[in-house]
C-alpha positions as CSV (number, residue, x, y, z in Angstrom):
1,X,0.0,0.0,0.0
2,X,1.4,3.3,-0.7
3,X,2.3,5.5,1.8
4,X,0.1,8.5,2.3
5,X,0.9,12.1,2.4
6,X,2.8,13.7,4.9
7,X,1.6,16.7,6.7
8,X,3.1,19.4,4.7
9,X,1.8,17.4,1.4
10,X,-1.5,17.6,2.7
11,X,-1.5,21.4,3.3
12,X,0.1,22.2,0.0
13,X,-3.1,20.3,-1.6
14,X,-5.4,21.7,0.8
15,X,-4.4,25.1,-0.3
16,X,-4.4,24.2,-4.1
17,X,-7.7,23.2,-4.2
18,X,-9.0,26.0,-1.8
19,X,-7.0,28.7,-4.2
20,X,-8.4,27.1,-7.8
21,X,-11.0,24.5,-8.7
22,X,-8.5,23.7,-11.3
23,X,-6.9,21.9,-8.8
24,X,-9.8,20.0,-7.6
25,X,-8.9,16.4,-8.3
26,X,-6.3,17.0,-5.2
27,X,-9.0,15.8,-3.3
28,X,-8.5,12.4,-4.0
29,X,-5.5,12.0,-2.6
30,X,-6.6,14.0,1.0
31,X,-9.4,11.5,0.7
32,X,-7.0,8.6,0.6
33,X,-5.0,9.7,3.1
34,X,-7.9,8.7,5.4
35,X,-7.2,5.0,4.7
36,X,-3.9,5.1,6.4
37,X,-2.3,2.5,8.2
38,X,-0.8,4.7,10.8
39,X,-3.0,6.9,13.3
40,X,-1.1,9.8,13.2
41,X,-1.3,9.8,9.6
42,X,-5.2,9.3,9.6
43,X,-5.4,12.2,12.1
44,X,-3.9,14.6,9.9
45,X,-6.0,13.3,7.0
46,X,-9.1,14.3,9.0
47,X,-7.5,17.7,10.1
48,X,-7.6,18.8,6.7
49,X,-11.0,17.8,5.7
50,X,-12.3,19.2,8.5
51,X,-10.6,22.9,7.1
52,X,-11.1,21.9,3.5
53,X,-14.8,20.8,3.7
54,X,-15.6,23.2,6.2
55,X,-13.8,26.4,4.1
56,X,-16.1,24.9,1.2
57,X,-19.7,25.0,3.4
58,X,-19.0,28.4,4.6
59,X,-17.8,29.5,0.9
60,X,-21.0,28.0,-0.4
61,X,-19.2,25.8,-3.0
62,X,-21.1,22.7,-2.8
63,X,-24.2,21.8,-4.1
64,X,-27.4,22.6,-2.2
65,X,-30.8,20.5,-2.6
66,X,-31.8,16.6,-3.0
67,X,-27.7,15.4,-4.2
68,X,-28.5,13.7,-8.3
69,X,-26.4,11.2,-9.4
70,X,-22.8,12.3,-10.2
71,X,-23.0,10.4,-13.8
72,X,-26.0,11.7,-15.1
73,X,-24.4,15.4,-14.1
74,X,-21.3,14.9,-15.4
75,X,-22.6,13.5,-18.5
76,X,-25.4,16.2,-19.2
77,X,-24.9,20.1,-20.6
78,X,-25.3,21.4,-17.6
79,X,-22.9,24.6,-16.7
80,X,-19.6,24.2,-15.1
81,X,-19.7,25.7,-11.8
82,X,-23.0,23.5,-11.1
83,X,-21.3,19.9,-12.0
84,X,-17.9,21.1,-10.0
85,X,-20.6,21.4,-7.1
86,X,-22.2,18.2,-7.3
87,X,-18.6,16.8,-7.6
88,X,-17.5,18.4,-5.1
89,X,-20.8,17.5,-2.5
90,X,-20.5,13.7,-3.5
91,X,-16.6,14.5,-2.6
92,X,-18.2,15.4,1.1
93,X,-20.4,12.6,1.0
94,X,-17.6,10.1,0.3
95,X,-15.6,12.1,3.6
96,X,-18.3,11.5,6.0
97,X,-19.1,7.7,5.1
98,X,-15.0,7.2,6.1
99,X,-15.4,9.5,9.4
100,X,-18.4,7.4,10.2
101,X,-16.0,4.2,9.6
102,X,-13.2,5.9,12.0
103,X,-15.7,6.2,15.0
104,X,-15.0,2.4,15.4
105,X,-11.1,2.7,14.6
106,X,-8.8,0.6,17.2
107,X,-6.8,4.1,18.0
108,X,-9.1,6.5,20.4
109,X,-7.7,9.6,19.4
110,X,-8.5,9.4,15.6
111,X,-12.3,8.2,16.9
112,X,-12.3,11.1,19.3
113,X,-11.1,13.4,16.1
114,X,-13.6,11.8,13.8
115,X,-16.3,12.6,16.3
116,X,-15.6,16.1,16.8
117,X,-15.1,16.7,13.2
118,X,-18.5,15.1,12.5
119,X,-20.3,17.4,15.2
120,X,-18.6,19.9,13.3
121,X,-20.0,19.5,10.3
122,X,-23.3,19.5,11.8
123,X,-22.9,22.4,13.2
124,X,-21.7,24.0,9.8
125,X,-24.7,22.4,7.9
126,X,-26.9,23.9,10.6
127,X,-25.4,27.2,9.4
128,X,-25.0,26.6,5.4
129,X,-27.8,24.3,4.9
130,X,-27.5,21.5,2.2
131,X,-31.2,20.9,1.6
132,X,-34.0,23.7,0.8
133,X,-36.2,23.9,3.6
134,X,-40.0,22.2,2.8
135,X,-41.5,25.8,3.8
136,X,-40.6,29.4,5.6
137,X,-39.2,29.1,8.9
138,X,-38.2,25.2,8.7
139,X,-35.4,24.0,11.3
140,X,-33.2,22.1,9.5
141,X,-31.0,20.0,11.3
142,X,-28.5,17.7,9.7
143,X,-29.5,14.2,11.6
144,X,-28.0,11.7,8.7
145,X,-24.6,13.2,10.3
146,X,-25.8,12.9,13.9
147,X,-24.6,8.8,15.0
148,X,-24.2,9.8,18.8
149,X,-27.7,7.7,19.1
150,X,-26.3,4.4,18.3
151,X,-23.0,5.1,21.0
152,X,-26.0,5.4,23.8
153,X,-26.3,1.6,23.3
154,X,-23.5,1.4,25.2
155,X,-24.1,1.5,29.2
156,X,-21.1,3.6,30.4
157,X,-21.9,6.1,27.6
158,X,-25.3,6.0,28.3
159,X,-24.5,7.2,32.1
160,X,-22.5,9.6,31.2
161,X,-24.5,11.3,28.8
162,X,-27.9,11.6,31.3
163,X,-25.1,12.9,33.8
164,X,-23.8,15.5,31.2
165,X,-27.4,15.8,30.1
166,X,-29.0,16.8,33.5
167,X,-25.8,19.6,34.4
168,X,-26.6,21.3,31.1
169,X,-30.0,21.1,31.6
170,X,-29.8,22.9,34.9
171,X,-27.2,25.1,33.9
172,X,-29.0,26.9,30.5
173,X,-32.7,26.9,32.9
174,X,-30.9,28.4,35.6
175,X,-28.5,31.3,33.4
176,X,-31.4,32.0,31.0
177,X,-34.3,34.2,32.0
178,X,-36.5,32.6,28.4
179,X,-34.9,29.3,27.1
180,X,-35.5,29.1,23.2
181,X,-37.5,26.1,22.2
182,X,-35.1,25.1,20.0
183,X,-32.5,23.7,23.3
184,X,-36.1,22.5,25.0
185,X,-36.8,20.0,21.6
186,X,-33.1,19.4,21.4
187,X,-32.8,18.3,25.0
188,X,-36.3,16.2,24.8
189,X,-34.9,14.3,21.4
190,X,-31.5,13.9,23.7
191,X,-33.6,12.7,26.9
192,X,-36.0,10.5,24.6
193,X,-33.5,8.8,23.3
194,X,-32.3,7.3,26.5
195,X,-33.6,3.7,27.3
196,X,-32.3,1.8,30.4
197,X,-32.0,-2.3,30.6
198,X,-34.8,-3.9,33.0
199,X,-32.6,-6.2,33.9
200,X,-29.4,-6.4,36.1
201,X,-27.6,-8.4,34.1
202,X,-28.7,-6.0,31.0
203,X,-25.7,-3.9,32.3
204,X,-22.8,-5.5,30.8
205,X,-22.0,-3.4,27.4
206,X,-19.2,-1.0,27.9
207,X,-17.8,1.1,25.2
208,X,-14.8,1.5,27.2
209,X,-13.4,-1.6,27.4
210,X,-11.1,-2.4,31.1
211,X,-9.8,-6.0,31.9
212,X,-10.7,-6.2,35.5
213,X,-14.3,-4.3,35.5
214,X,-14.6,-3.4,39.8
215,X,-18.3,-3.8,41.2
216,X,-17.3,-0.5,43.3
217,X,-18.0,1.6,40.0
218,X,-21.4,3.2,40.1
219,X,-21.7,2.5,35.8
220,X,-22.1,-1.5,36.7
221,X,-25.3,-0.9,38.6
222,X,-28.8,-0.7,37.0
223,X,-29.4,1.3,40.4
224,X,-27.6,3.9,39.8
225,X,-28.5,3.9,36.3
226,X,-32.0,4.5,37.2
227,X,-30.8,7.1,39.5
228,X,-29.3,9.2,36.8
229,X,-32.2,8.8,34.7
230,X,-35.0,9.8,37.1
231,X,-32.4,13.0,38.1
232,X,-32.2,13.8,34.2
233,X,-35.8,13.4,33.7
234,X,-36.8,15.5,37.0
235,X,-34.4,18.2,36.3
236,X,-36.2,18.7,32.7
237,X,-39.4,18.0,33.9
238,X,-39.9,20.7,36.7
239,X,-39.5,23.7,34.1
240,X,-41.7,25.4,32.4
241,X,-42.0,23.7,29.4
242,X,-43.4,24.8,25.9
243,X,-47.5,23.1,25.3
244,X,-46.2,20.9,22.3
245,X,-43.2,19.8,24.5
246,X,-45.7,18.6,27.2
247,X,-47.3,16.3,25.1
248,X,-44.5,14.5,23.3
249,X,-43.3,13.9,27.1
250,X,-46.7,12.7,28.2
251,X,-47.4,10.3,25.0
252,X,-44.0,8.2,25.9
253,X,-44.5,8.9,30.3
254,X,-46.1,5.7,30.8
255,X,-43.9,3.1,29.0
256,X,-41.0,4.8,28.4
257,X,-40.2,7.4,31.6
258,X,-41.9,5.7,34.7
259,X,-40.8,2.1,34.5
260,X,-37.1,3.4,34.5
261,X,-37.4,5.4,37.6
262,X,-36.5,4.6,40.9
263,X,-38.9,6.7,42.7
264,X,-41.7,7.1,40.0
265,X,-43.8,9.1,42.6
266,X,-42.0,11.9,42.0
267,X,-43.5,12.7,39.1
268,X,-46.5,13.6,40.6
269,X,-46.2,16.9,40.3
270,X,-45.6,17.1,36.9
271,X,-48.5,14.9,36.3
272,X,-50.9,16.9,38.2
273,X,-50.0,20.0,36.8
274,X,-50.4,18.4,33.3
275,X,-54.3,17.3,34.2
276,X,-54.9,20.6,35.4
277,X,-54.2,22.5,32.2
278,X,-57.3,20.8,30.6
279,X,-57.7,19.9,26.7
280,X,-55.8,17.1,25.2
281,X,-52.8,17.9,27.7
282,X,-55.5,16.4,30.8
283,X,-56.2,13.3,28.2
284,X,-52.4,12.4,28.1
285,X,-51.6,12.7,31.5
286,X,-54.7,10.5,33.0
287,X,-52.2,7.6,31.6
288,X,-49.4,8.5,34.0
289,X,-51.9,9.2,36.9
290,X,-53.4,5.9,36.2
291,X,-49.9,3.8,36.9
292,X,-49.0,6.7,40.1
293,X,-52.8,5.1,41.6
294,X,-53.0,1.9,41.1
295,X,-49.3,0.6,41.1
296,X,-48.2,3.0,43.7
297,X,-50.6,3.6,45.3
298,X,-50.6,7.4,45.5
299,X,-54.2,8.9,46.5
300,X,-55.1,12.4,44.0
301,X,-57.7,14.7,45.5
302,X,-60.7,15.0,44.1
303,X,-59.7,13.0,40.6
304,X,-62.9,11.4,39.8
305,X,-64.3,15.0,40.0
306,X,-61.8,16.4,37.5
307,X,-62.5,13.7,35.2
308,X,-65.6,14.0,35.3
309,X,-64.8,18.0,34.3
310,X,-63.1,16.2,31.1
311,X,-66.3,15.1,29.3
312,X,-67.3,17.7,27.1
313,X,-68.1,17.6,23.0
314,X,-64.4,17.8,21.8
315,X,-63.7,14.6,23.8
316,X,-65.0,12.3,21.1
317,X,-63.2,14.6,18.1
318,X,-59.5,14.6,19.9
319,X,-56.5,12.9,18.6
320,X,-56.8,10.6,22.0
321,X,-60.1,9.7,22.5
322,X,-59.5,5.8,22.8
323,X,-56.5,6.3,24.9
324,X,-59.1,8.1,26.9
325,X,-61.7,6.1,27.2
326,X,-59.7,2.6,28.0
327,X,-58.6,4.4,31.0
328,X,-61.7,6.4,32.0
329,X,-63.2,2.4,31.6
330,X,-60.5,1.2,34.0
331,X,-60.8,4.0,36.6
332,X,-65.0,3.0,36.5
333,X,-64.5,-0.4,36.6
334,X,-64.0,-0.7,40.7
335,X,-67.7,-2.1,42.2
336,X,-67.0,0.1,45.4
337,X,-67.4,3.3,43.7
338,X,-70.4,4.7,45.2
339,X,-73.5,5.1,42.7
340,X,-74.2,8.5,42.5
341,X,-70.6,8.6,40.4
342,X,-71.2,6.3,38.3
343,X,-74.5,7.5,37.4
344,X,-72.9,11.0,36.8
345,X,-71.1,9.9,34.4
346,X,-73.5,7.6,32.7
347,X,-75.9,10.7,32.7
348,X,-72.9,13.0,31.2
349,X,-71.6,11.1,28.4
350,X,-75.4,9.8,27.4
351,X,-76.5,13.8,27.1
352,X,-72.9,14.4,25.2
353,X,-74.2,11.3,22.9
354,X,-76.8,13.4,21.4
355,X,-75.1,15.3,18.8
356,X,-71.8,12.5,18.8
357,X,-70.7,11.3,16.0
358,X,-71.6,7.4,15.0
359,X,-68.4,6.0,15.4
360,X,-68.4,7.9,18.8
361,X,-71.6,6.6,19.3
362,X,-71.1,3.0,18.8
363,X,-68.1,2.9,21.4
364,X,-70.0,4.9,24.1
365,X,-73.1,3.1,23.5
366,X,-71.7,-0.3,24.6
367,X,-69.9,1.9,27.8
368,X,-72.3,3.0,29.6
369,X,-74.2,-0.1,28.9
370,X,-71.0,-1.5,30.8
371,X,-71.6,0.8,34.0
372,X,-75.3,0.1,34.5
373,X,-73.9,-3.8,34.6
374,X,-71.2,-3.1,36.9
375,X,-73.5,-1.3,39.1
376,X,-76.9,-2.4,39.7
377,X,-77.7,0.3,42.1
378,X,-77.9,2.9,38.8
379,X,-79.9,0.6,37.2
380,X,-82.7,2.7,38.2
381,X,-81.7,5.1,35.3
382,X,-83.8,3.1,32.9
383,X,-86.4,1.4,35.2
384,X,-88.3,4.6,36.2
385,X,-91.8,4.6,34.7
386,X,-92.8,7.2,36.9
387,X,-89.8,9.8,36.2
388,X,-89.8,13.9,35.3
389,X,-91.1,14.7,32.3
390,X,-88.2,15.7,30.2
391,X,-88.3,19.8,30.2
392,X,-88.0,19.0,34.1
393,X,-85.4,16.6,34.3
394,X,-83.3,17.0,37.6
395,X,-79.8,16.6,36.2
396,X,-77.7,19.7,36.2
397,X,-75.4,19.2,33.4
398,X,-73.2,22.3,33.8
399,X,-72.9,21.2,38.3
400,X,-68.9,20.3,38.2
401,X,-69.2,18.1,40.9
402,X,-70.8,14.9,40.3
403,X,-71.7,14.5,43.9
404,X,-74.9,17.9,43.6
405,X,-75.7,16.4,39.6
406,X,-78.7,14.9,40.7
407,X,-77.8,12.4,38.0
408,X,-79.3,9.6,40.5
409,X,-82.9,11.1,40.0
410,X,-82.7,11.5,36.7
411,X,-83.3,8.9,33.5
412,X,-81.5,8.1,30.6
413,X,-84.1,9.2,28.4
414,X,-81.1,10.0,25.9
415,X,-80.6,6.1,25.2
416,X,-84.4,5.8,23.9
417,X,-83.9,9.0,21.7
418,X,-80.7,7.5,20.3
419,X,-83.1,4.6,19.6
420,X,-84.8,6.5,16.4
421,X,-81.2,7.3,15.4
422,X,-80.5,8.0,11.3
423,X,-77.6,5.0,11.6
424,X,-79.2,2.0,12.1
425,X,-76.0,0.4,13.8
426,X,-76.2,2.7,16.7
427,X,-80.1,2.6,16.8
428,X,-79.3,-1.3,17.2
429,X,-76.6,-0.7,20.0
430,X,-79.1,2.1,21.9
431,X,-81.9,-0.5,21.9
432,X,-79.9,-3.0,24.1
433,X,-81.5,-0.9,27.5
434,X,-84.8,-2.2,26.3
435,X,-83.9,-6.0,27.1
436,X,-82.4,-7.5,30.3
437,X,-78.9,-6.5,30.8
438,X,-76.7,-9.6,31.1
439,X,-73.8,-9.6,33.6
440,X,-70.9,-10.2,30.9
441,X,-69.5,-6.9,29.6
442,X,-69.2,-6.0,26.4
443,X,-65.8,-5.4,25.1
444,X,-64.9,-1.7,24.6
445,X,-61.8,-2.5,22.8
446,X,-62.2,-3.0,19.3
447,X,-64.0,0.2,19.1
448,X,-61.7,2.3,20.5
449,X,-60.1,2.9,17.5
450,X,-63.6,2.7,15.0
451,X,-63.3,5.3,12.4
452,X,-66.1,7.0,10.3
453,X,-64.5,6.1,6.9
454,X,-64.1,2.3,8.5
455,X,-68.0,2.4,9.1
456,X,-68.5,4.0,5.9
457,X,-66.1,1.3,4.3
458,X,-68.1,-1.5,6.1
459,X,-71.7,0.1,4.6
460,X,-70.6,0.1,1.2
461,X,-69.3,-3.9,1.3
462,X,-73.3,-5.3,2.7
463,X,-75.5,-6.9,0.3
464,X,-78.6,-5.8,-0.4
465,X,-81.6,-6.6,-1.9
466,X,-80.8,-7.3,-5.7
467,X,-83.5,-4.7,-7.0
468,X,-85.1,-1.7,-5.9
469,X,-88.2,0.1,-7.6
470,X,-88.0,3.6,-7.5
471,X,-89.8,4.8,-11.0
472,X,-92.5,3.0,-12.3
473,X,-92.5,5.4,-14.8
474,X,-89.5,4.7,-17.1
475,X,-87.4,7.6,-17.9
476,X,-87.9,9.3,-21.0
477,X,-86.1,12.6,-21.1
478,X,-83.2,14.2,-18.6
479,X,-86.2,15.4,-15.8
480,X,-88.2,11.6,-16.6
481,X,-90.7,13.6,-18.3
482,X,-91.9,12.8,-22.5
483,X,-92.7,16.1,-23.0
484,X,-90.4,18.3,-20.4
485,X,-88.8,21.2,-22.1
486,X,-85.4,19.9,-20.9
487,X,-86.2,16.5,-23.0
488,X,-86.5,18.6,-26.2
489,X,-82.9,19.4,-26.0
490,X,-81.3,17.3,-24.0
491,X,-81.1,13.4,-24.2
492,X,-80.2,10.7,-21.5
493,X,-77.8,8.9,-24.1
């Protein structure tokens, strides 16, 4: 194998091809001084990319958009200065695929050099973009370069990185009056990306290798692992952070955050000020409350109260409505809550079923159904013969607290109205009050997730009957009629 260019060799190319793109076939041999036997000659080989490539971003010499194929440019009549640009970017290309090899290179330095040059050219690309952003305002961000995700497979890494993560945290909240969003969505994609073994012996794959690893060292344990973690996640979590933010965090809480930590109570507070904001943000965080209750046994004031304050219209258009309603099922399914709840919310989402959608419909249908079986005290909603007529009915629908809703006196005279409904499906599902309610429930599940266009999809593929009169008056003219003025000048052919 030849031997590669010396240092001085490689400067007096670098500044050839800097100084003339008549000189830019130079590149070649810089490039193939990064296949070098020898570290110190590899290092140098990346010290000059890093100044030739980087001189070339900030010059604005390579080629910006979706890279084409460097034949089909070469070979077309296309002008000079855009071909030595796609050259030159597919020259860049071919540099970071052989940086990317050199993070796994036996010699630490030159992996610690490829690194930083790497992050460098992130950094540069965030400034000189290479792509056209898809529309005004876009953050662009250069991930095909960014491979520190695959090093956090690697538990000492890992460790390290929530440590570094949960100082720099702390120190840009604390020195910063208004922290951008842009550091709060780099942190959370940081933070997110961080997932911890569940086992003891999970803890076992060190990118620093050491012959005789010592059970003293705090990167061993899955203890202290979880410490760090739970101190990372706390120390983001207790700011203020932006509405989007909250609900990325709250969507990956419950399988992804709370399993990991050591003391998963303290994320009550975060939690509870989540389900106090209302709107989709109370939706997401019933799922984290949900584990805090009934694995840890934490008691929230008031809860059933506030989510009872969560049924309104929008609940059956939001983006989580069956993530909603498989929880609000579990938190109902205890046979010790007291009737006057359940009826309350049996009353509530049976007046919100009025102007509900079908495929709304045909899951709450089948859930309050569910209630009235669980609960035979509230039963009495649909045996009461002798009830208010309906322009007197007791129940206050706008009372926030179930226990002063009257819904116990009331009737669910909303199911028998739902009974003349335009759907026939959910006429069929309203109609089941009218016979005797079994004790097996009815599955909830598979209609979490019912759509309208699934419904609409299921209409169109029924059979039937093979003809239908509707004319006994065959069509003669475009209105049907012989001698309609439209059938004089216009035909049905």
């Amino acid at each position: 194998m030849e031997r590669a260019p010396g240092r001085r060799a490689l400067g007096r190319l670098l500044e050839a091809v800097l100084r003339s793109r008549a000189e830019a076939n130079a590149v070649f041999d810089i490039l193939a001084a990064l296949q070098a036997e020898e570290p110190e000659e590899v290092q140098d080989a990346v010290r000059v990319c890093s100044r030739l490539f980087g001189a070339l971003l900030e010059r604005g010499e390579l080629f910006v958009g979706q890279l084409p194929p460097e034949e089909t440019v070469m070979a077309g009549s296309q002008g000079a200065t855009r071909k030595y640009k796609v050259w030159m970017r597919h020259r860049y290309q071919s540099c970071c695929n052989r940086l990317v090899e050199l993070l796994a290179h036996p010699s630490f330095p030159v992996r610690e050099l490829a690194l930083s040059t790497l992050m460098k050219f992130v950094q540069l690309e965030g400034a000189y973009p290479l792509e056209k952003p898809k529309w005004e305002g876009n953050y662009l961000f250069p991930r095909q370069l960014f491979k520190f995700r695959e090093y956090l497979e690697h538990d000492d890494i890992r460790y390290h990185t929530m440590q570094a993560a949960s100082d720099a945290v702390a120190r840009v909240a604390n020195g910063h009056p208004e922290v951008p969003l842009t550091f709060w969505s780099n942190a959370f994609t940081l933070l997110s990306a961080v997932s911890l073994p569940h086992q003891e012996s999970g803890v076992s794959n060190f990118y620093v290798k050491h012959a005789e690893p010592s059970d003293k060292w705090k990167v061993t344990h899955l203890k202290e692992h979880r410490k760090a973690f739970q101190l990372m996640w706390l120390g983001f979590l207790k700011n203020k952070l932006p509405l989007s933010l909250c609900k990325k965090v709250l969507v990956i809480m419950h399988d992804s955050i709370l399993p990991h930590l050591a003391q998963p109570s303290l994320t009550l507070d975060f939690l509870t000020r989540a389900y106090d904001m209302g709107g989709a943000i109370s939706l997401l965080a019933l799922n984290g409350l949900f584990i805090l209750i009934h694995k840890h046994n934490l008691e929230y004031p008031d809860f059933y109260g506030k989510l009872y304050g969560l049924l309104d219209p929008s609940v059956f258009h939001c983006k989580y409505r069956a993530r909603f309603f498989h929880l609000a099922d579990l938190f109902l399914s205890s046979s010790h809550l007291p009737a006057y709840l359940v009826a309350a919310f049996a009353k509530r989402l049976a007046r919100l079923a009025l102007t509900a959608p079908p495929e709304a419909l045909l899951m709450v249908l089948p859930f309050i159904c569910n209630l009235l079986r669980r609960h035979p005290a509230c039963r009495v909603l649909v045996h009461r013969p002798r009830g208010p007529e309906l322009d007197a009915d007791p129940y206050d629908p706008s009372e926030e607290d179930p226990a002063k809703s009257r819904a116990l006196e009331s009737s669910l005279w909303e199911l028998q109205a739902l009974q003349r409904h335009y759907h026939p499906e959910v006429s069929q599902a309203a109609s089941v009050i009218n016979q005797a309610l079994t004790v097996p429930e009815v599955s909830i599940v598979p209609l979490l997730e019912l759509t309208a266009f699934e419904i609409f999809e299921r209409d169109l593929k029924k059979k039937g009957p093979e003809a239908v009169p509707l004319e006994f008056i065959p069509a003669q003219g475009l209105l049907g009629r012989r001698d309609d003025l439209c059938a004089q000048h216009f035909t049905l052919s």
